[in-house]
N, C-alpha and C positions, 0 to 999 in steps of 0.2 A: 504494500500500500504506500504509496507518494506522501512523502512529509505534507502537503497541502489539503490532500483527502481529508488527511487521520488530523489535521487539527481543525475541519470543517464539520468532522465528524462530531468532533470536541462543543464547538462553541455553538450549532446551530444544526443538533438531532433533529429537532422538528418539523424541519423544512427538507426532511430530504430521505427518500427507504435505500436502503443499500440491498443488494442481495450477493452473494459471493458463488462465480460458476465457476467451474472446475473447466481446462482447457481438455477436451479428451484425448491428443496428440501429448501432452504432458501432465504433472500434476502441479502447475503451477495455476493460482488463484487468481482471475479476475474479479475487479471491484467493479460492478454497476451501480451509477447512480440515475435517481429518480428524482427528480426536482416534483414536490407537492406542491400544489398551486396554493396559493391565498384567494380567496372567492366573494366578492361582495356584488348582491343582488338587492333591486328593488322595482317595485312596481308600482305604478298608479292606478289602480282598478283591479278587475280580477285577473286580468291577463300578465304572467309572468314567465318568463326567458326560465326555464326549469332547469335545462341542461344543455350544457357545451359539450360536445364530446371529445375529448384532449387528441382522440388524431386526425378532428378536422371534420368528419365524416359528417356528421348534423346535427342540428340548433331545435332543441324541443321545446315548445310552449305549452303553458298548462293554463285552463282556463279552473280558478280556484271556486267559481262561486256555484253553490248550492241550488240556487234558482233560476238563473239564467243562460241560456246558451247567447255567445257575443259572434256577432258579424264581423269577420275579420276584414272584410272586402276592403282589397286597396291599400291595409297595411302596409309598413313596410319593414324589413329588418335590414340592419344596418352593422356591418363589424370591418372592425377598425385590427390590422396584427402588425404590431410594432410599426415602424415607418411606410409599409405598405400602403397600395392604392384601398379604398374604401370600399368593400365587398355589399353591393347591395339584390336583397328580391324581395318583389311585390306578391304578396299574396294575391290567390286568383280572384276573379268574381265569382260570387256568391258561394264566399265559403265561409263557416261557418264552424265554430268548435265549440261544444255540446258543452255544456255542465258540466264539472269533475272529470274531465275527457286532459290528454293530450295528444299532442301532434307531434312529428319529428319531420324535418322541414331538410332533405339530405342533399350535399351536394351529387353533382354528376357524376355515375359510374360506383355513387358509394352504397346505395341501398337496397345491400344484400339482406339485409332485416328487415326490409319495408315489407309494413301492411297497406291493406287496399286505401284506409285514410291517412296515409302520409303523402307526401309531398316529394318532389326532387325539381330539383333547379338542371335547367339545361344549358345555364350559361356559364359557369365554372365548375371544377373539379372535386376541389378541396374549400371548406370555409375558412381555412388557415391555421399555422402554429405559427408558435410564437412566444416574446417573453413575456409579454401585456397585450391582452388581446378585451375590448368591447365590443361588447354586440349592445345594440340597442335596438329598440320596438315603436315604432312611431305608428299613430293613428294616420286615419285619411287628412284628415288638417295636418300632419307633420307635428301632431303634441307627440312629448317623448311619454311611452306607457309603459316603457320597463327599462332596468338596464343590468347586465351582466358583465362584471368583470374579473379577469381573469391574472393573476398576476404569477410568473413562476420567478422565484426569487433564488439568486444565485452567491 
């Protein structure tokens, strides 16, 4: 282990899983490391950014409220990865996410888990990594209705 690991190891455990693989050509030990993310979320309304999926693959929204299913029509989601250009998709028209439902919103080529109500984007691949990554939720007026961010710290 690299004098830099083992005193990263030391000073900030909780930012980071290690797991140690055995090379099978030798027995000497590699160190992987996992950078955990820092995560702050919030929303205005029922409609909240639930999950980022950390390799890009899709942006799930959950609509929290008990009583009402929300017209998403014309939304937009918006994510922003480190210096990168600004990743944007318009939900379609007249769509619509149920009460206690969510959705998973995937980029192109990624939704091998898709069900019949998700979504996938034809205009990009990946929705990005990265070391700060927002995504944000804007209404048809372009009010901001959630936001999701992602921080991996180093």
């Amino acid at each position: 282990m690299s004098e830099n690991l083992r005193r990263y190891k030391q000073h900030c455990p909780h930012q980071m899983e290690t797991s140690t693989i055995t090379n099978g050509d030798t027995s000497k030990k590699i160190d992987e490391i996992r950078l955990k993310p820092t995560v702050q979320c919030s929303a205005k309304g029922p409609v909240c950014i639930d999950e980022c999926s950390s390799d890009g693959k899709y942006i799930q929204l959950a609509n929290t409220s008990t009583l009402k299913d929300v017209d998403l029509t014309g939304w937009c989601l918006l994510r922003k990865v480190d210096n990168r250009p600004e990743i944007s998709f318009i939900l379609p028209n007249n769509f619509r996410l149920d009460k206690r439902k969510t959705v998973k919103i995937y980029a192109c080529y990624q939704d091998n888990g898709k069900i019949s109500s998700d979504l996938v984007s034809s205009n990009f691949d990946t929705w990005g990594i990265g070391d700060l990554i927002v995504t944000r939720l804007l209404n048809k007026d372009s009010d901001e209705k959630a936001v999701h961010i992602q921080r991996f710290l180093k």
